[in-house]
C-alpha positions as CSV (number, residue, x, y, z in Angstrom):
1,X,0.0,0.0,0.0
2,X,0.9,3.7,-0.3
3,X,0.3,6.7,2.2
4,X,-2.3,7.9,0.1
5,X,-4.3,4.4,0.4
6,X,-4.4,3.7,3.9
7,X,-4.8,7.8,5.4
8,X,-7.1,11.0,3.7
9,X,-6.1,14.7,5.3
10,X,-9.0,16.9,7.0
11,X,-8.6,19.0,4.2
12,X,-9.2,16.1,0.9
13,X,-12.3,15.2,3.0
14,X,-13.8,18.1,3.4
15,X,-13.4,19.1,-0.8
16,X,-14.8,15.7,-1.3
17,X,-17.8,16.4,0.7
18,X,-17.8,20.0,-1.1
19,X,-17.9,18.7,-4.8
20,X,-20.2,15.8,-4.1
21,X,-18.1,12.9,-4.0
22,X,-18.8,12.3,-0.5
23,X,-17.5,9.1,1.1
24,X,-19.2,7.3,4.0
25,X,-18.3,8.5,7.0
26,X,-17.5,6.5,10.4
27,X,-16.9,7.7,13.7
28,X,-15.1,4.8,15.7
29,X,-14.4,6.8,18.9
30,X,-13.2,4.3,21.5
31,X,-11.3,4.7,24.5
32,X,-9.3,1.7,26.7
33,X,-11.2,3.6,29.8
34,X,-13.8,4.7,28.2
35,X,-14.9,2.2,25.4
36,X,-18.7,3.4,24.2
37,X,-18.2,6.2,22.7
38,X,-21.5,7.1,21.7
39,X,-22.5,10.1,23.5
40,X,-18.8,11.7,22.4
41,X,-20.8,11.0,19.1
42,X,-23.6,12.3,19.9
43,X,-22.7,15.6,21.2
44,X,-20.5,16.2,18.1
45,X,-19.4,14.6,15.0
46,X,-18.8,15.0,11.2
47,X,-21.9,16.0,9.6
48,X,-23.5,12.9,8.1
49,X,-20.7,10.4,10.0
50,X,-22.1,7.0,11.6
51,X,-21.4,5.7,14.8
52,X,-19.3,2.6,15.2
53,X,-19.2,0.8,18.4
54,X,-15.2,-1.1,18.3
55,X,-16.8,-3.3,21.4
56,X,-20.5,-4.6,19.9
57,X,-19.8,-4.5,16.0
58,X,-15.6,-4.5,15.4
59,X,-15.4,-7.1,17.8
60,X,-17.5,-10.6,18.8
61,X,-17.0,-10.9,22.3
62,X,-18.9,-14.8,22.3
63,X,-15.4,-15.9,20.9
64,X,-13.3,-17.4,23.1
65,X,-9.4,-18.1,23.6
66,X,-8.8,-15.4,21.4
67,X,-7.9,-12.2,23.5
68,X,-10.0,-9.5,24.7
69,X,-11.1,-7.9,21.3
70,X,-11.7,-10.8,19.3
71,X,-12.4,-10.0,15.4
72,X,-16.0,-10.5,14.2
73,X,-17.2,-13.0,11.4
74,X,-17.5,-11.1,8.2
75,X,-20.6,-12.1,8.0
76,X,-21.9,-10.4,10.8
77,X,-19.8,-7.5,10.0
78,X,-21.2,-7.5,6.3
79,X,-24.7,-6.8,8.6
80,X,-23.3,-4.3,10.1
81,X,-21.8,-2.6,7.2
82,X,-24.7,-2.2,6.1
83,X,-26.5,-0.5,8.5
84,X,-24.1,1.9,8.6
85,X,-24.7,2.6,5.2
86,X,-21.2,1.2,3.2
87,X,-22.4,1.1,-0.5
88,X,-20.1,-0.8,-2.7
89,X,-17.9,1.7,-4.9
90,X,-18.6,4.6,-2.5
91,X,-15.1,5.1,-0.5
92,X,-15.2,4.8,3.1
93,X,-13.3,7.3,5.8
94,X,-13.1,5.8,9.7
95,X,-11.8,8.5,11.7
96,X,-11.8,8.7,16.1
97,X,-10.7,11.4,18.7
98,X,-8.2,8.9,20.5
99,X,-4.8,8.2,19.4
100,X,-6.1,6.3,16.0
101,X,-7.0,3.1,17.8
102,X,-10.5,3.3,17.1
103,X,-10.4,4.4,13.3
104,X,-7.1,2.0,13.1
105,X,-9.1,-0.9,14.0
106,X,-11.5,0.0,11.9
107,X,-9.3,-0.1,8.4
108,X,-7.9,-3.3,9.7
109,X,-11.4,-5.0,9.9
110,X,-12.9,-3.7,7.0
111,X,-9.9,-4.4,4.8
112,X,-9.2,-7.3,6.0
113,X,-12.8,-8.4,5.5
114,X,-11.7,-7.3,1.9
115,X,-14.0,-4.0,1.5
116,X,-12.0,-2.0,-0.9
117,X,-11.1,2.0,-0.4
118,X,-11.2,2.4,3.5
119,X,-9.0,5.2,4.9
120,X,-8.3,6.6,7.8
121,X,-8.7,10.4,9.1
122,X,-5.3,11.3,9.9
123,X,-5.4,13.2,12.8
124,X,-8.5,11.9,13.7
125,X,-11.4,14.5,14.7
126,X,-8.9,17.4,16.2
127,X,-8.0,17.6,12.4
128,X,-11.5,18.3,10.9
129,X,-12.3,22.4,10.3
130,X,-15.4,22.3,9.2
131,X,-18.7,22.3,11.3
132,X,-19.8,19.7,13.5
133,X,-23.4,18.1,14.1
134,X,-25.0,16.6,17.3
135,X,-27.5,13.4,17.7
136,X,-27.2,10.3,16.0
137,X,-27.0,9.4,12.4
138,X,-29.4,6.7,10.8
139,X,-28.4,6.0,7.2
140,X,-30.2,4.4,4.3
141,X,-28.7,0.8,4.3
142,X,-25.9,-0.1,2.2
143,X,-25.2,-2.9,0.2
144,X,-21.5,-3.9,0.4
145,X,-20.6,-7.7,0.2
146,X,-17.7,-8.9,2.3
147,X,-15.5,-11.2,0.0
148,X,-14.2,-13.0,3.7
149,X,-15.5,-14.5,6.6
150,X,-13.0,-15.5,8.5
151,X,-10.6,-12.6,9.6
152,X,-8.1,-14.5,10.8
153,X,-7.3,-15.5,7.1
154,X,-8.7,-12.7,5.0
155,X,-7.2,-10.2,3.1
156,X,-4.6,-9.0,5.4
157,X,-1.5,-10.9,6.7
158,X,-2.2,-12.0,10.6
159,X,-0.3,-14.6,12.8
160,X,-1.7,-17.1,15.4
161,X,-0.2,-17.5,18.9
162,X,1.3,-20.8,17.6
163,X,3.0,-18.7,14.6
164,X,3.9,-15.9,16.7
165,X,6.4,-18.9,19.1
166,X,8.2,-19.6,15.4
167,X,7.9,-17.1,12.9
168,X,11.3,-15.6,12.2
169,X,9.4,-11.8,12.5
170,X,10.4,-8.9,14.0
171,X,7.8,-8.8,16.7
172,X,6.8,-5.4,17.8
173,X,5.0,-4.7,21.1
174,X,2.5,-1.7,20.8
175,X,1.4,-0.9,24.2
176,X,3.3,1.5,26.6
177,X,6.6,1.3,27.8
178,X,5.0,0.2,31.3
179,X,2.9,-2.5,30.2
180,X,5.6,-3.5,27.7
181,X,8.4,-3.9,30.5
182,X,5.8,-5.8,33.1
183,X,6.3,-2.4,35.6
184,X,2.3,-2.4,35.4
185,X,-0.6,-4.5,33.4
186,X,-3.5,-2.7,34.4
187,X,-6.5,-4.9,32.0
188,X,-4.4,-8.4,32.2
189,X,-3.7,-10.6,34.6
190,X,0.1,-11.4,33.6
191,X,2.5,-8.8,33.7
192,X,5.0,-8.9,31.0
193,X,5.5,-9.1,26.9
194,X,6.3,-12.0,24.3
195,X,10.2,-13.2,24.5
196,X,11.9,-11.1,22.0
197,X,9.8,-8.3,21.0
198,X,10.7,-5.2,20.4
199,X,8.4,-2.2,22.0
200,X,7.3,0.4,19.4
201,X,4.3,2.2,22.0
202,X,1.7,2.9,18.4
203,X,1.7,6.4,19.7
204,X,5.2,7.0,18.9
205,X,4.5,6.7,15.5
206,X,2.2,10.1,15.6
207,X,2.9,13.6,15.8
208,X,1.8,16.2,18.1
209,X,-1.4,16.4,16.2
210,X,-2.1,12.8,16.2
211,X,-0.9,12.1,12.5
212,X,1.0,9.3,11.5
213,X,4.7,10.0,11.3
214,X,6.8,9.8,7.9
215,X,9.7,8.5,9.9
216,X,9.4,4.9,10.5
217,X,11.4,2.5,13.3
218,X,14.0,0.6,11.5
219,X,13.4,-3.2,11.1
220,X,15.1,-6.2,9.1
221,X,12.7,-9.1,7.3
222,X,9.2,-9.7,7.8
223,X,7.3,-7.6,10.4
224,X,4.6,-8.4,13.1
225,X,2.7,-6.4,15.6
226,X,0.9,-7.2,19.1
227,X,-0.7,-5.3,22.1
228,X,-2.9,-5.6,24.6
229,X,-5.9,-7.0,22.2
230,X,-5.2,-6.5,18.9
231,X,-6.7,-2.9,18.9
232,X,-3.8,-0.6,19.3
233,X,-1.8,-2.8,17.3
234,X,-3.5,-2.1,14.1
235,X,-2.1,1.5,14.4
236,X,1.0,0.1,13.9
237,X,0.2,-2.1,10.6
238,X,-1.8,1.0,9.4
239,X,1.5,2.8,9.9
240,X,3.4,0.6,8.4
241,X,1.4,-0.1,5.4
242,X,1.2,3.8,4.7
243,X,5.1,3.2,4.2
244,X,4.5,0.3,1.7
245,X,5.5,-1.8,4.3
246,X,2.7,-5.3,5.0
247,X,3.1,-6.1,8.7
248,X,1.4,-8.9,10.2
249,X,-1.5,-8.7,13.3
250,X,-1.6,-11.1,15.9
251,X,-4.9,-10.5,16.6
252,X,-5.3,-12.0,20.0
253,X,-2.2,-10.0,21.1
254,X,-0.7,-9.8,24.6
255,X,-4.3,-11.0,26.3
256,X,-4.5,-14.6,24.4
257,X,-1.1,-14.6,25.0
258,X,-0.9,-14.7,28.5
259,X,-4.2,-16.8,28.8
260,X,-2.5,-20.0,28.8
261,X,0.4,-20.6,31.9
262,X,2.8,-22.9,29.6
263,X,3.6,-19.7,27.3
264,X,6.8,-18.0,28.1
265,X,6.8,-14.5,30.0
266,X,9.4,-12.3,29.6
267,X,9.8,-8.9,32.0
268,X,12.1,-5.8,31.7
């Protein structure tokens, strides 16, 4: 992928809304400590821009063994594509007000459910100018087909815990220094990150104004990223694809890792 495939600037948005070619528009605002973020929605959003709940509809929480966030069929999130209105040749812009976790997650599942055109707002809402509206957004219902069902394998490149114990990856750790090191775990119950991995916190790779960095972190062969659940991760492997660079998610991250006592901890 190229910068221009994965991310879309305040500014291109708001001229494609101005000549008519207007995308559909999803707001994804999540929070680790405050994860509905409806009412944020509510009280102010992009004009026309759909809620997305990360928790209910980018994530099916009746899977188990598979981390805290674990991805959703694609067919139930083909349902919910379409209630939020995603047509099929009409581009799609995800964009949240929280360090691109929610609107990262968001490009991840929707491309990786192989929905075509999905970019990110880069800078998230502090970068949109234009005017904001309050209440909720009900859309006429799309009709975009989801070409995969299964996440795990779809269109992006992903690792199982298994894979991630043998792959010859550079394994990259999103989450802060803290959790990374095993100093503090504040959601999991083990302290501590995978045996080898390198941390890279995902919001090192912004600016002050929340957009993704040119400047990548230097790394050799193939590339994979991790965190707490998968979430924050994905800012990473948007990152890195906006540099032409495919890095793999392991979706369950840091909490399927730890589920299971005979996988290795390793602290500091």
């Amino acid at each position: 992928m190229s910068r221009d495939r994965v991310l879309i600037s305040a500014t291109e948005l708001e001229q494609q809304c101005n000549d008519g070619a207007r995308p559909t528009i999803l707001d994804v605002r999540w929070q680790l400590a405050q994860p509905d973020g409806r009412t944020a929605h509510e009280s102010g959003h992009i004009p026309g821009a759909v809620y997305v709940s990360l928790e209910d509809e980018l994530s099916d929480h009746t899977v188990e063994g598979r981390g805290r966030h674990p991805l959703p069929s694609g067919r139930d999130l083909e349902a919910a594509a379409r209630r939020w209105g995603v047509r099929r040749g009409v581009p799609v812009v995800v964009y949240d007000d929280w360090n691109r976790a929610g609107s990262a997650r968001a490009w991840w599942v929707l491309t990786a459910a192989g929905i075509p055109d999905v970019r990110i707002l880069d800078g998230g809402l502090a970068s949109w100018r234009g005017p904001l509206e309050t209440g909720s957004v009900t859309p006429q219902p799309g009709d975009i087909t989801v070409k995969y069902d299964d996440l795990y394998t779809g269109a992006l490149p992903t690792l199982t815990a298994d894979q991630v114990a043998t792959a010859d990856v550079t394994l990259l750790d999103a989450r802060a220094p803290e959790r990374f090191r095993g100093d503090a775990e504040p959601v999991d119950p083990v302290a501590g990150h995978i045996p080898g991995a390198r941390n890279v916190p995902s919001t090192s790779l912004l600016d002050a104004e929340g957009r993704f960095a040119v400047d990548m972190p230097e790394v050799t062969g193939a590339v994979a990223a991790y965190c707490g659940s998968g979430v924050t991760a994905s800012v990473l492997v948007a990152a890195f694809a906006a540099a032409g660079v495919d890095a793999a998610l392991y979706p369950g991250s840091w909490s399927e890792w730890c589920s299971q006592s005979t996988r290795p901890v390793e602290r500091g």
